[in-house]
N, C-alpha and C positions, 0 to 999 in steps of 0.2 A: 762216281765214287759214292757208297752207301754207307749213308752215318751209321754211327752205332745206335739213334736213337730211333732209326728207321723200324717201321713195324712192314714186313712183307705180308702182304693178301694175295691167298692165292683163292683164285674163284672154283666155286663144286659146279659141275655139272656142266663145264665152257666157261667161254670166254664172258666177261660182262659187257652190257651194253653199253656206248659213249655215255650217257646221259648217267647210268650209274656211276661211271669209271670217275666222271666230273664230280661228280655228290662228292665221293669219296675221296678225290684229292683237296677238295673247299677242306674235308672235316680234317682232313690229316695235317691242313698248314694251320687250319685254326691251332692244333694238336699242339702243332711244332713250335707255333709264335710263342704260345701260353706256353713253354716249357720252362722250366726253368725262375717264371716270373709270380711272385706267391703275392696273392689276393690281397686289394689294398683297398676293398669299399666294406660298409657296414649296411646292413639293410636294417633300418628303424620303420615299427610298424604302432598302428594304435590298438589299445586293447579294444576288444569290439564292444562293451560296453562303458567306454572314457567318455568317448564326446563321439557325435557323427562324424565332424571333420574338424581339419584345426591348420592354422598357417600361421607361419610366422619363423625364426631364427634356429635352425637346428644346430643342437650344437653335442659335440663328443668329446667328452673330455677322460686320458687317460696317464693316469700313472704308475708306477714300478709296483707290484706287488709285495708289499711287505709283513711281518708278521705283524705289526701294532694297526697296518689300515684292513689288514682283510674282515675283518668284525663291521667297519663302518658303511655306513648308509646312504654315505654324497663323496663325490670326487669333487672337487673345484678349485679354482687358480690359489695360489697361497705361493707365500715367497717363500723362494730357495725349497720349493716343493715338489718340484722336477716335476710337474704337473700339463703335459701337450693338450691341445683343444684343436677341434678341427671345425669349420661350419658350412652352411648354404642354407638361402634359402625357400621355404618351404610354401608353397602359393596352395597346395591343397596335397592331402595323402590321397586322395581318388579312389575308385571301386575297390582297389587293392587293400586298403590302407595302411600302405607301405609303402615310403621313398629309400633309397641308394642314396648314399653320403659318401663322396671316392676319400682318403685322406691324403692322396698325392697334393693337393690345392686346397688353398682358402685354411692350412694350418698355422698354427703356433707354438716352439717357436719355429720348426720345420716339420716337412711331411711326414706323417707317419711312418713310412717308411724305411727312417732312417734311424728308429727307436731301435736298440741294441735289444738282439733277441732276447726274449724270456718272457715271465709273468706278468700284469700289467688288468689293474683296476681300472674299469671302464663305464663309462654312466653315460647316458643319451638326457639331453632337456630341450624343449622345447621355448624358446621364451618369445611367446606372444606378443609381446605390446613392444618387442625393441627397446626396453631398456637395462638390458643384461649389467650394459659396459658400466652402466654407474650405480643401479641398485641390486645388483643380482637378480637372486631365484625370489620370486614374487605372487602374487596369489592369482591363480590362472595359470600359469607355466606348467606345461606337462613332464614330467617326470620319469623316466625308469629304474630299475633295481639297478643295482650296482652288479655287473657282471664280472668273473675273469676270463681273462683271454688271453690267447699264448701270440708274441706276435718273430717271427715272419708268420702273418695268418695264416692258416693250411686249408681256408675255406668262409666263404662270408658270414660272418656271427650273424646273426639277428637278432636286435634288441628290439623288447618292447615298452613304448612311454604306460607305463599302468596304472600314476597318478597324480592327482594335479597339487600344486602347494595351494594349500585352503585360504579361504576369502579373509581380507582383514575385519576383526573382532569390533574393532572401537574402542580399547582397553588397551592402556596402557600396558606393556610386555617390561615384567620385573622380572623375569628367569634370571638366574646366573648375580642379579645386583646383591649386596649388601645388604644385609636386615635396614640400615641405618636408610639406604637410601633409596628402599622399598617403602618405608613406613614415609620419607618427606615427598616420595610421588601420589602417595594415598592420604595423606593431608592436603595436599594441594588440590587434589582433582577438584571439588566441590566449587572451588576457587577459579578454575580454569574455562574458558566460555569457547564454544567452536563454533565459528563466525567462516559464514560463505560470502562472499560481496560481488554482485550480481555486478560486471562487466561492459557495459555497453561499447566502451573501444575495441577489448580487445574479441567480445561477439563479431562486430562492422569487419576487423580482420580476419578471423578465421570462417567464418561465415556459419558459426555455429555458436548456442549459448555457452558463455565462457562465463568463471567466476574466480573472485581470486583468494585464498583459505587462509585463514588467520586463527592462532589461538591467542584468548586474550587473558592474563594473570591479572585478576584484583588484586589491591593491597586489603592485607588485617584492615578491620574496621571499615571498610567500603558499603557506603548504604547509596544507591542508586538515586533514592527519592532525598539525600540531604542538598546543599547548593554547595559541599566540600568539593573543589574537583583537583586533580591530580597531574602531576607531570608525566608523561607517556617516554616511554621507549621502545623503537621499531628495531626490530635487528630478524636477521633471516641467518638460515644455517648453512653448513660446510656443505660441499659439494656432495651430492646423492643422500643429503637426508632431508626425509619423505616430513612430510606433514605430521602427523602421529611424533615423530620424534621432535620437530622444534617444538610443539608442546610440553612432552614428558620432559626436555631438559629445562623448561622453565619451575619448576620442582625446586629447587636449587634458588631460585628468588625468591618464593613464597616460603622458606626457610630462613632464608636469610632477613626478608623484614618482618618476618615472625616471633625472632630472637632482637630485633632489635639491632641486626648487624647492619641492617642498609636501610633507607628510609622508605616511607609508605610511597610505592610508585606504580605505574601502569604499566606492565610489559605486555607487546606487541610481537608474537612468533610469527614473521610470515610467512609463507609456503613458496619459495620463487625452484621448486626442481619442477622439472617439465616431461613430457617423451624427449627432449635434444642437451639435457642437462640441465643445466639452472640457468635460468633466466637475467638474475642481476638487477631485476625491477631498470633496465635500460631500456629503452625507444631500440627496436632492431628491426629491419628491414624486415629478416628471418621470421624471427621468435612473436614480432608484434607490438605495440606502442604499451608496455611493460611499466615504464615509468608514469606516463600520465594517466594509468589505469590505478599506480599508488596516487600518487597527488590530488587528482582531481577526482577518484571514485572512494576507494579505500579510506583515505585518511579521514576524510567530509564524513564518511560513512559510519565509522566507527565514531568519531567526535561525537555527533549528533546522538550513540544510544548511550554513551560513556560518559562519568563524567571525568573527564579530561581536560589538562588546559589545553584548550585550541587556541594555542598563541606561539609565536616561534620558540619564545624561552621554554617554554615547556614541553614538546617535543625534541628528541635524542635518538641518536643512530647507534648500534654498536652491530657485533661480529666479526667474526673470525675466520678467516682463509676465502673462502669465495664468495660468504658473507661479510666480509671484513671489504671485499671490493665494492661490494654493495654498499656499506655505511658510508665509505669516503667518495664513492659517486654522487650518489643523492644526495648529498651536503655540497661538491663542488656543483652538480649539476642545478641545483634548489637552493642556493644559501639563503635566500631570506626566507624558507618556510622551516629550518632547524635551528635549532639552539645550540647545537653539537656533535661532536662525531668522536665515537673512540673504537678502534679498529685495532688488532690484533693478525698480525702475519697474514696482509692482504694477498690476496693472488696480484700479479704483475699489473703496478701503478706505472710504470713507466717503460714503455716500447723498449728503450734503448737497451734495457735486462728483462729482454721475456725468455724466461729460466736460461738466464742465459745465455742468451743471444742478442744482437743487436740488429734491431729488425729493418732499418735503416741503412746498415752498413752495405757497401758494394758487393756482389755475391754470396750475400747473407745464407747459411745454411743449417737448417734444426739440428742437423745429424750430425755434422762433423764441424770441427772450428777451423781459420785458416793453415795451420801446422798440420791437418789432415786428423787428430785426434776425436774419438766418440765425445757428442758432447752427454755430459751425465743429465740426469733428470732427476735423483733423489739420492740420496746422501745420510750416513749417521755419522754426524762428525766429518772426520777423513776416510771414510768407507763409502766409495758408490755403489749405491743401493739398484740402481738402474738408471739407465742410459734413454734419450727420448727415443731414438730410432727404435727401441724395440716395445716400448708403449703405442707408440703408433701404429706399427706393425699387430700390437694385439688388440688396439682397437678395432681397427680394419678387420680383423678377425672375428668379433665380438659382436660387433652391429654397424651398421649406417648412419644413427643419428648419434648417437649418444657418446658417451665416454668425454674424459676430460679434455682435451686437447681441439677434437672436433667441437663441443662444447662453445670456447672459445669462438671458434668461428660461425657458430650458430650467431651468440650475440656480434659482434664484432664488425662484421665478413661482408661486404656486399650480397646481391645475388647472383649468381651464376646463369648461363642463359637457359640451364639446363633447371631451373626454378630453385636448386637448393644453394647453399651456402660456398660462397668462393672461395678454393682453397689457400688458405696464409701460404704454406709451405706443400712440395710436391712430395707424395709421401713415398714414393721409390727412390728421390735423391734427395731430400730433403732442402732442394734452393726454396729461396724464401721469393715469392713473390712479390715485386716493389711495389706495381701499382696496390693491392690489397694491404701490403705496408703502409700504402701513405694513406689508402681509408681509413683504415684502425687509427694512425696519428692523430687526422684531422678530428675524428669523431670520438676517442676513447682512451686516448693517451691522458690520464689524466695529471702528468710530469709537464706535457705539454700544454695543454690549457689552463698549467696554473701560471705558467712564465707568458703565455702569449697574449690574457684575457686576466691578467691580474688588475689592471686599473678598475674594471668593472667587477670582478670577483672580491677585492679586497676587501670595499668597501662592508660586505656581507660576510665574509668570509674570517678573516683574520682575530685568532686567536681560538676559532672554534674546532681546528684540526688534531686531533692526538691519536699517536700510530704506538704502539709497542710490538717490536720483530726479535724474535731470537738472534744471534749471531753466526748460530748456525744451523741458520733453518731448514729445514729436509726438502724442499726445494727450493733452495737458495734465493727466496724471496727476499732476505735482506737487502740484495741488491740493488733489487729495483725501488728500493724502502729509502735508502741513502741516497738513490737519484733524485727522487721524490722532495727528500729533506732539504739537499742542495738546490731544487726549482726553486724551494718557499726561501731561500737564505737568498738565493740572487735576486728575486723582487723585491726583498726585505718582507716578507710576511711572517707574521709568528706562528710558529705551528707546536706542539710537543711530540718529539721522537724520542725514542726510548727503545733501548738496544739490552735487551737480555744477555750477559755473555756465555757464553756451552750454550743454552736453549736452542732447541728444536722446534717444528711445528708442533708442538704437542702444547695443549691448552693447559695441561696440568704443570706443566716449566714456566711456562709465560706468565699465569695467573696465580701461582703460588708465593709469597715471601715469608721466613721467617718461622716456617712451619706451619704454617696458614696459607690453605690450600684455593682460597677464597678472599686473596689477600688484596688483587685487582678488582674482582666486582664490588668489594665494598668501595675503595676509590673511585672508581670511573662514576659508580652510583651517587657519593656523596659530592663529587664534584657537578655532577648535574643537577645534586639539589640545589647546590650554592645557585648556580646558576638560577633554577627556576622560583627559587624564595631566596631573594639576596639578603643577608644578614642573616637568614636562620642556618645555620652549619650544625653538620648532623653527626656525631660520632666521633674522631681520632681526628678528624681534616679541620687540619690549622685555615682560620683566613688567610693567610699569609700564601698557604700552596692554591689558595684559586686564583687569588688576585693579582699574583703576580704577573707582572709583565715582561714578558722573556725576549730579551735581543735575539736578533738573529743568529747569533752563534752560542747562547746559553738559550735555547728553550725552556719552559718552568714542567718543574716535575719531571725532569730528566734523572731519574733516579736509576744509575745501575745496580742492581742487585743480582747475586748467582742466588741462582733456584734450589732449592731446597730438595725439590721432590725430581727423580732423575729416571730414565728407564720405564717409565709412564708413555704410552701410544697414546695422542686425541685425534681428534679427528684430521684427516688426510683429505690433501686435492685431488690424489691421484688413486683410482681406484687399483690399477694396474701394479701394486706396491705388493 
């Protein structure tokens, strides 16, 4: 029987020879396979005069062609942006310099393939150093124009990377801010000190010079040569922000005891994002002895050019979301070298609700809960904003080391035989792995270590704890916030918990009261001067709100208040939002 799609050859001048007759039936079923099946790879080349060669993360990201993006000059992930990405990666472009990228595999949130025909914005990037999934596009990462392209393809586009995003300045970046809040980063700068602190632990680990980057905010009136010294505060920032920005948001303090709003104190911005996320200044197997590189390098370090009280009362923790895990670590893990700790919607204090889940529980799974239902990953209120299995799934996508989730198991995680980090959960089925459950418990559960090691922790410990969590946090941090609460109520320890009602992750709900947007850091600040000058009380703050002494079921300063300021984004855990 002769298809219809048969092409008949008939030979001039005789018959053809076997050897040709074979040529020509190979080409005719290649003909016949490909018929029908429209092109599903991109060919990405370098410009010949970018770079000679370049390796690292390729990635293709494409959206719907519309009449308000065809004018723009970046495609990238954005929510409810219907926004596909595809990757592999790239060890060298070769004499070519040009790799294939298929989009059947290694897409998100499915293969290209199965993009509904039509129009469709297209960009090719590069990202060099592997760490897309938490900081984006970064200086180094090669770039191409923004193409369009019709997709069922009707033939392999070729995109060119043509240029790279430029090196970072050293300058603080005010684009797009507020006169208001351009002008209290350009007062402060003079004020701000950029500090490297030369590593020997964590060099012995990686087996290369390591350091660890700190900006340091004087108070008004700070003279180096007087014998005045100062209460310190160490706080590090939200998941994937860089060094450069825990500086420029301490702006915001050098304003504040400027005006007289908070008292004359030493902030400490530390730099804990990594190539594998952030760090958490924790001891990790992974990442590297992260903590004793603050305690016993960093903090000596800095005491000795500053004048600082080097004494427990006068060192203080703060921060927020994966900084905020950081402050209430290093306070339980250290208590006799701090004074205090005030945290802000920590990432998961307690295994039993990591976003979520119970990591403990018998057939524990990220993905689904036991009724078989998605479990969600981020939230506005009663909107799920997104589900973990498909953060996962776009990390996997994104890179190897980074992104939030893996992150986690960078610090967390045992190691794997294969040298990197043990997976928590399998990320095609999402079961939770026991044995890696019960390492994370024994070593970072910190719900767990305060119920099991309270007789020895108390003593250091109690009274110095204060959390404030939205109610409804955008990834339902609360949870593990109230696990938390309830540890310190059954040892009987005093801790202050402070539940925002409607609030979100968002730093501007949590920190705002009464139309004062800035209503939290004067508090946390004036209660740690009480602290570190007792009897001098600095501003609005009663004796009465530090010294109290809070039972186990009235914490002090358990103030609820609904937030003022609403509709306001801060910073996020999850970059995948």
């Amino acid at each position: 029987m002769k298809s219809e799609n048969m092409v008949e050859i008939k030979p001039r001048g005789g018959a053809l020879s076997k050897a040709t007759r074979l040529t020509l039936a190979s080409a005719l079923a290649s003909l016949l396979i490909g018929a029908g099946e429209p092109e599903t790879r991109f060919a990405v080349t370098l410009q010949p005069d970018l770079v000679k060669d370049a390796s690292g993360r390729l990635l293709v990201f494409a959206v719907p062609a519309t009449r308000e993006n065809m004018a723009s000059n970046a495609v990238d992930l954005e929510r409810e942006g219907g926004v596909s990405v595809v990757a592999r990666d790239v060890p060298s472009f070769g004499a070519s310099r040009s790799v294939t990228i298929d989009t059947l595999t290694g897409a998100f949130p499915k293969s290209f393939a199965t993009l509904a025909p039509g129009s469709y914005r297209v960009q090719a990037v590069l990202d060099r150093n592997g760490d897309y999934n938490f900081a984006g596009r970064g200086p180094g990462d090669l770039i191409s124009k923004v193409v369009t392209v019709h997709f069922p393809l009707p033939s392999m586009p070729i995109i060119q990377l043509d240029h790279a995003m430029p090196a970072e300045t050293g300058q603080f970046d005010t684009t797009g801010l507020p006169p208001v809040a351009a002008e209290q980063i350009a007062a402060s700068r003079p004020h701000l000190h950029d500090e490297e602190i030369a590593s020997k632990v964590l060099t012995r680990f990686g087996g290369k010079n390591e350091a660890v980057a700190a900006w340091v905010l004087t108070p008004p009136g700070y003279d180096p040569t007087s014998r005045t010294t100062y209460p310190t505060v160490y706080t590090a920032g939200t998941f994937g922000a860089g060094h450069k920005l825990a500086g420029q948001q301490l702006s915001r303090m050098w304003h504040l005891m400027e005006t007289g709003a908070m008292p004359p104190m030493i902030w400490v911005a530390l730099d804990h994002s990594s190539p594998t996320g952030t760090t958490e200044f924790a001891d990790s197997v992974n990442n590297g002895p992260w903590g004793e590189a603050l305690v016993e390098e960093v903090i000596p370090a800095l005491e000795a050019k500053y004048r600082m009280d080097a004494k427990p009362s006068g060192r203080f923790l703060t921060g927020h979301s994966s900084g905020g895990w950081f402050a209430l670590w290093a306070i339980v893990r250290h208590p006799q070298l701090f004074g205090g700790s005030w945290t802000t919607a920590p990432d998961p204090v307690d295994f039993h609700d990591f976003l979520g889940v119970n990591l403990y529980a018998p057939n524990a799974n990220m993905y689904h809960a036991a009724d078989g239902k998605p479990r969600p990953l981020e939230r506005d209120h009663d909107k799920v904003l997104g589900k973990i299995e498909e953060a996962a799934r776009l990390e996997s996508v994104l890179g190897h080391s980074g992104g939030q989730l893996r992150s986690f198991e960078w610090v967390f995680s045992p190691r794997g035989r294969d040298g990197e980090p043990a997976f928590l959960f399998d990320r095609e089925t999402g079961a939770v792995d026991p044995a890696v459950a019960a390492y994370w418990r024994e070593r970072y559960d910190i719900g767990h270590w305060i119920e099991a090691d309270w007789p020895r922790l108390g003593r250091h410990l109690d009274g110095k704890v204060h959390v404030v969590v939205g109610t409804a946090d955008s990834y339902y941090l609360d949870g593990p916030v109230r696990r938390l609460d309830a540890a310190f109520r059954k040892v009987g320890g005093r801790a202050d918990f402070r539940y925002v009602p409607g609030a979100t992750h968002s730093m501007a709900m949590l920190y705002a009261n009464d139309g004062d947007r800035n209503a939290l850091w004067k508090e946390m600040s004036r209660a740690m001067y009480a602290v570190a000058r007792p009897g001098q009380f600095w501003g609005a703050l009663s004796p009465a709100a530090v010294t109290a002494k809070p039972s186990a079921q009235a914490p002090a300063l358990k103030l609820e208040f609904t937030p003022k300021a609403s509709g306001i984004s801060g910073p996020d855990i999850m970059r995948s939002r």
